[in-house]
Structure formats: C-alpha cells, structure tokens
N, C-alpha and C positions, 0 to 999 in steps of 0.2 A: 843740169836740168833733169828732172824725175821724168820717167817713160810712164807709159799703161802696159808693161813689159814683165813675164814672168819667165825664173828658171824652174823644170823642174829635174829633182834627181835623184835617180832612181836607177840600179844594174839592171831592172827586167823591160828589155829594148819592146816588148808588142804593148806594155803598160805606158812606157813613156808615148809611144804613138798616139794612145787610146786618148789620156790626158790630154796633149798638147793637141789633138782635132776638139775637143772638148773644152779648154781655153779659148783657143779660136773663136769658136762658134759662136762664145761666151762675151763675144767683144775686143778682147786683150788685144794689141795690136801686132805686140811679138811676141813669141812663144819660146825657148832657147832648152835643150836639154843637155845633160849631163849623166855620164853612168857611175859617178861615182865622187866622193865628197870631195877627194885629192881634187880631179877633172874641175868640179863646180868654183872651189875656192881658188881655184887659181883664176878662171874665168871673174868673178866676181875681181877680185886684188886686180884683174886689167883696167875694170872699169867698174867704182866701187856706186855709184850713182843709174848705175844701169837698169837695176831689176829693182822694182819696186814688190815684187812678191815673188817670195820661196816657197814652192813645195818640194819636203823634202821626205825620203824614206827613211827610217832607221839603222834597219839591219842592211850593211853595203860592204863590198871588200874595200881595204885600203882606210879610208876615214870614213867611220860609220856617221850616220846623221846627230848622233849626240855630239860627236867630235865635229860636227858641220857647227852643231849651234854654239860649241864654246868658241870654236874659232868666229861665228859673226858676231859673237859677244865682244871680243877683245878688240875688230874691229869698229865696234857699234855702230852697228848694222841698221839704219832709221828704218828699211821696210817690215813688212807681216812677213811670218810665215806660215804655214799649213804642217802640221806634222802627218802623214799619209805612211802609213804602216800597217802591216799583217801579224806585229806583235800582240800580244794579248794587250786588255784596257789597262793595267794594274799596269804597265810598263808605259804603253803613253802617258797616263796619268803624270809619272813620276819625270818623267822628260818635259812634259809641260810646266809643271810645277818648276823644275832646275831652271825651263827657260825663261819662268815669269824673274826667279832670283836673279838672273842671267842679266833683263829689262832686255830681253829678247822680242819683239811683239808679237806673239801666237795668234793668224786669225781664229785658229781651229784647230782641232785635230779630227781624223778620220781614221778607222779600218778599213781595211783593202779585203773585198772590192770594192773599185769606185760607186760612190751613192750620187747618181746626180742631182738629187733633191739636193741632198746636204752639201755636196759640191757646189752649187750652184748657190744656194742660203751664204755658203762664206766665201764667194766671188762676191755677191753682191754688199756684203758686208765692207769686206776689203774696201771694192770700188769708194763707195760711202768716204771710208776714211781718210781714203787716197786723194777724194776731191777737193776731203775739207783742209788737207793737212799738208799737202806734196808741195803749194809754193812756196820760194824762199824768197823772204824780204832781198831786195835790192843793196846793192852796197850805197849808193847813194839815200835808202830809207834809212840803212843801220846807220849813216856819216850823220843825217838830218838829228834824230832821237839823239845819238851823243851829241853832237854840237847844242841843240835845247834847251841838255841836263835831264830829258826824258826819263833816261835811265839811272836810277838812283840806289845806293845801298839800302837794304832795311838790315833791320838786324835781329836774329834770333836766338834768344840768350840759353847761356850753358850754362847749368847747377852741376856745382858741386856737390855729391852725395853723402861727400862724408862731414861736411860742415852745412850743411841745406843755405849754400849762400850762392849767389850769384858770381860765376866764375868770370865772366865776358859774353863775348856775343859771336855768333859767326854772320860774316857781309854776305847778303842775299840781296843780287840785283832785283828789281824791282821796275817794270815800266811805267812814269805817270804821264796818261793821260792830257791833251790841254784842259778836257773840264775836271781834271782831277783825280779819273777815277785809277784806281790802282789793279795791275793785271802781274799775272808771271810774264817770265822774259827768257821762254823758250824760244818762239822764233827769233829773237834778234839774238840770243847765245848761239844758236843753230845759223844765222847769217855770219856772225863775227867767223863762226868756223870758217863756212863755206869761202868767206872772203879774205881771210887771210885777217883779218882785225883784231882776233882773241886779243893782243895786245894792248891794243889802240882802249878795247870796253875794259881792260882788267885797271890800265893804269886811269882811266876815270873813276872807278869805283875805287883805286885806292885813295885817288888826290881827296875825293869826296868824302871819303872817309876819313882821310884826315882831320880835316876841315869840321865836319858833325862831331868827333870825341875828343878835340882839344880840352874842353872843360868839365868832362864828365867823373874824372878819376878826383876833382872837386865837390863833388855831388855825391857821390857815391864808393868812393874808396877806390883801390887798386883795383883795375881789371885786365883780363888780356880779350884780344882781338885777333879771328880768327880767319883769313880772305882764301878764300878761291883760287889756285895757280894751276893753267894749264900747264901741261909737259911740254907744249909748243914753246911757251915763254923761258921756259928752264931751261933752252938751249942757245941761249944769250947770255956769253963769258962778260957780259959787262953788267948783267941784272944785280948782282949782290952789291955791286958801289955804290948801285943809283938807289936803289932802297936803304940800303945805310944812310945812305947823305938825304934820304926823302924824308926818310920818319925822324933821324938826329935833327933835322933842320927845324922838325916841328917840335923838337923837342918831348918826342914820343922815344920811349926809350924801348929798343928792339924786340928786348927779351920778353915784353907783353905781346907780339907779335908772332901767330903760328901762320904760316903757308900751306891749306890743305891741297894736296897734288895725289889727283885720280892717279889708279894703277896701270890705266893703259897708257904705253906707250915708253915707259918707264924704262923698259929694259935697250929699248931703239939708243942709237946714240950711246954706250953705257960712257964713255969717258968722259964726252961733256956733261953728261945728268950729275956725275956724281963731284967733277969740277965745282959746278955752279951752287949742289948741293951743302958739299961741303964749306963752301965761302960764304953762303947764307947762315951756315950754324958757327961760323970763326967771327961774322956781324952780332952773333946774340940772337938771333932768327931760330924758333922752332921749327921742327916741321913734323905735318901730319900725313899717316897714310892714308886719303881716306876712300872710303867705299869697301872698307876689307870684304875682302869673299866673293866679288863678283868679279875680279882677275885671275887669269893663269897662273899667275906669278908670285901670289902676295906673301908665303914666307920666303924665298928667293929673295923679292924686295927689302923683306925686313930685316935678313940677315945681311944686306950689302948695301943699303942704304943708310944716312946716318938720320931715321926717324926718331921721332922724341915721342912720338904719340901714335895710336891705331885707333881709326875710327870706322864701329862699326856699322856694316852698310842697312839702313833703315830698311829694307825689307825683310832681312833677318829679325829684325826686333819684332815687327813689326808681327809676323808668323809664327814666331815663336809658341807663344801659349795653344796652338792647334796645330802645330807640326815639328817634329821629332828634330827631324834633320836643321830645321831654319833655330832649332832649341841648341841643337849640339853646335852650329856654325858660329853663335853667338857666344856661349862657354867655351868653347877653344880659341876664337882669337883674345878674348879678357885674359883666357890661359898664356897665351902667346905674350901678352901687352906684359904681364907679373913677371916669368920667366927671362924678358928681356929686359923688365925695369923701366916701362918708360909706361906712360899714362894711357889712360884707354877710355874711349868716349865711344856711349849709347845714343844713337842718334834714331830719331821716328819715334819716340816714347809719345803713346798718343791714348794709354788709361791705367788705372792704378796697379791694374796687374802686373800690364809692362815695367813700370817702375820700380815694381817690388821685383820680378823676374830678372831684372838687369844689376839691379842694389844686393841683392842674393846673390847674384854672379858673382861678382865682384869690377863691376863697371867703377870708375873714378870720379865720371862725370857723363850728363844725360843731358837732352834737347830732344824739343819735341812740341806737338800740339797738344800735349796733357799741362805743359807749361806755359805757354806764350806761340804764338802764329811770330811769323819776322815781326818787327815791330818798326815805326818812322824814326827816322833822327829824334824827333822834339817828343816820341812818348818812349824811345828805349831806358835813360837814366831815369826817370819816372816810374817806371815798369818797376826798375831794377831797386831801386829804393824802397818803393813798399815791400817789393818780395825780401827783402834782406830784413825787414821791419818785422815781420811774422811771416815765415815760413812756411811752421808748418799748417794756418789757414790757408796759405796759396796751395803746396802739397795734397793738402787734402780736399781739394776745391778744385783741383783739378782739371779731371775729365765734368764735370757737370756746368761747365762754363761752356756756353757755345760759342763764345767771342772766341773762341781760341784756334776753332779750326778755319785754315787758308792755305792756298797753293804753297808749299817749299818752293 
C-alpha cells in the first residue's frame, strides 16, 4: 500500500532539518531522511513501497544521487523524484534528462537554496499525481478482467527495413472495456506485479494469441510473433516444455516465436535465468533483449545470455534527432546487435526522420506509431496485407495519418 511519505537525502544534516520541517508543514505525513545514497537505498530495498516521493541531492559521499537514480531505475522505482542540488543548471539538466531515459519519474528539479515557492508548486504537483495514480487494482479486480477476457493481445507490427515488408507483430495487452472501449493496461500489469499473477496475465495473452493467429500466415505469408516475458516467469525450470508443447500443439512452429525479457532482474538468479534461457532457444524459441540502455547491465547480458535479437529502448529513438547522447545510445547498441550477429530492432519510430535515422543506423527492423498504433486481432492481418501490398505509400504516409497515434 502507497504512503503520503517522503525520503529526503542529502549529507548537509541543518538542510535535511530545514526540508523535512518544511514537508511537514506541507501536509506529507512522514518525512524519513538519509545522509547519503548508500544509507537511502538500503532503506528503500527494506521497504520498496514505502516513499512515494524522493528528494534527492547530487553531489554525496559514498553513492552520489546520480548513482541513487540508476539504482531506483534498475529497481523501478513507481514514485517521483525531486532532483535538489547546488550543482550548476547544465549538470541538473543533464541528470534529468538520464533520468527521463532511466523512466525515472522527475517531479522537478531545484537549486539549492531551498525556493519555497517552487518547492511548494512541485509538492503540490506530486500530491496531484500521487492521488490520481497511487491505488492498486485489487487482486480479485485483476482475477475479474482475466476471467472476462478483459484483457486482450493487440498487436503492433514490425517492418522489415530492408525488404519494406511486414515482419510480425509484437502482443500488447490491451484492456476492453464492457461497452467496448479500449484503454492501456498499466494498472492491471502493475497489479499482476504487485500480486504475484505476472504469470497468470502472460499465459492468457499467450493462449489468446494463439487462438487470434492460427490462420493468419494463410492470409498473409510467414510471420513471426513477438510476447512479452517477465524475468519472474523465466525462473520456472518447467516454462520451456510447456511452451514447446503450447504453440507445437497449435501447430505454431517455435522458431516464429521471439520472448522479449526486460533487463532488470536478469542478472538475479543467474543459474536458473540462463537454464530456462537456454532450453527455450534448444525448443526453437528466440529471444529478445529488450529495452536496451535503460539497464546497468545490458552488454554483460548480451555477452552471457543466449539473445537472438536487441531491442532498442523507444526513448532513445525517440530523442534521437535533438539529443547527442539518446543519438550515440541508439548507434552503439545497432553497433553491438552487427558485432554480435544477431538482429536489432527500432522501436518508438513515431516520424520520417526517425525512420530514416534508424534505416541509416543500421536498425534490421522498426515499430512504431509512424507505422501502425497495436492493432485488434480481426484488423492486424488486414493491416499487414495491405502494408505488404504497397509499402512504400504506407512508408511514406506515415507520420500524416492520425489514426496511427495510441498508448503502447
């Protein structure tokens, strides 16, 4: 359960006083400090649900506040933070910026000294956020929604670059509605977490999917299919039978089949990850890194995991054309993906730039809302037919479609 509870942390003990009377006063109900990012992060990993807002310093002995924020990256970390620093702007700037690629949540940032105006303008912000966003569906809401069929795969197709064809699709849950309407399906991924079900919602969107592309490679030619795998799931020595024997049964043959598996967490457990890993890829099973660059670990993972594919983290792409660094993030891991021989996919291509910026790279393959939004069971092979039909009018057509933009 979320508090109205902040850490802040910071080595100068009359600064932490001043703040945390100052939060107080502010409403917050508990206030918690720390002098130092070692102290905080360990606090947090007691009780990772606790502090729903971080103000943190920069410059600290031991773990500097840059090192605070890759560390609540890798744990993703769902609260705000505050960046409060006496660094010059040109350094918060560039810490903000890391922590947006991070999907770190920044309410703010500040110079030191404290501005109670502007302190106050991003408490009140926070709160806002905190009220709309802090509850977590129930497990008996997320049991209801699966039980239903609530929650459903869409699917958002990947082009080929160097043949401008329709590669496959990657499965994006999707929540519907009783009168239909169609929503993202972060609080029920965020409940599945919270209650232990990751499982429970992965293996309906596989069966589902099954079930939606039996007759599609009739329609439209060979394609491969690309799902979602927690790290949680990947640490079940019996996952690779039950999927061999799930998609063999349907007569879905493996090797169309990639598993993209987020970087965190990856390294936990290394024996069974890489057990489970590699008897997925002896089934015919690919597997994707994906999210490259927003991990501690991602060439470690790539050199000791057996990935087929790196896929790059849509905020990179996405940044690219107005930032240096999110430019160089995306050219070195396509570098990485050549070097190692295995495929390498652009993901968040959302206008012509990006696509010509990632096709220049040397990307393999792209997705995106410059292409297609996820798309329903009964319009993906449809989709995928006309795009394979003329190309290059869907290519060039693009970004000036508005149907095209919708939640990932």
């Amino acid at each position: 359960m979320r508090h109205n509870s902040a850490l802040i942390i910071d080595d100068d003990p009359l600064l932490l006083t001043i703040v945390k009377a100052f939060l107080l006063d502010a409403g917050l109900q508990c206030v918690e400090l720390a002098e130092d990012g070692e102290v905080a992060m360990a606090r947090i990993a007691e009780a990772p649900d606790k502090f729903d807002l971080i103000i943190c310093d920069l410059n600290m002995p031991n773990l500097d506040g840059v090192g605070v924020i890759r560390a609540l990256a890798r744990m993703k970390y769902p609260g705000k933070v505050i960046i409060f620093s006496g660094e010059d702007g040109d350094l918060i700037r560039t810490v903000h910026n890391m922590s947006k690629m991070l999907s770190v949540h920044i309410a703010g940032t500040m110079q030191k000294p404290i501005d109670p105006v502007r302190m106050k303008a991003l408490l009140e912000s926070h709160q806002v956020a905190t009220s709309e966003s802090s509850s977590i569906l129930s497990q008996s809401q997320l049991a209801e929604a699966l039980e239903h069929g609530r929650l459903r795969p869409y699917y958002q197709p990947k082009i080929d670059l160097r043949t401008h064809s329709v590669s496959g699709f990657e499965v994006l849950c999707r929540h519907i509605a009783p009168d239909g309407s169609e929503s993202g399906p972060v609080d029920y991924i965020r409940a599945a977490m919270v209650h232990s079900m990751i499982g429970q919602l992965t293996r309906a969107m596989i069966d589902q999917a099954i079930n939606d592309v039996r007759d599609w490679e009739r329609q439209i030619g060979p394609f491969g299919l690309a799902i979602n795998m927690s790290p949680v799931c990947i640490l079940n020595p019996a996952l690779p039978d039950k999927l061999l024997h799930k998609f063999t049964s349907a007569g879905i043959d493996p090797r169309s089949i990639t598993f993209e598996i987020t970087e965190d967490r990856l390294l936990d457990n290394q024996v069974d990850t890489l057990e489970v890993l590699s008897r997925l890829r002896l089934g015919g099973f690919k597997l994707s890194l994906d999210d490259f660059g927003t991990g501690a670990a991602s060439i470690e993972q790539l050199r000791n995991f057996p990935f087929t594919e790196l896929k790059i983290d849509r905020k990179f792409v996405m940044a690219a054309q107005e930032d240096a660094f999110a430019q160089l993030a995306v050219e070195t891991g396509l570098r990485f993906a050549d070097t190692l021989g295995i495929k390498s996919v652009a993901e968040g291509v959302e206008t012509s730039d990006a696509l010509r910026f990632v096709t220049d790279a040397g990307a393999h393959e792209a997705q995106g809302f410059y292409f297609s939004k996820a798309l329903s069971p009964a319009e993906a092979p449809e989709w995928a037919r006309r795009f394979n039909a003329d190309p290059v009018r869907f290519m060039a057509a693009g970004s000036s479609s508005s149907d095209h933009r919708s939640a990932a």
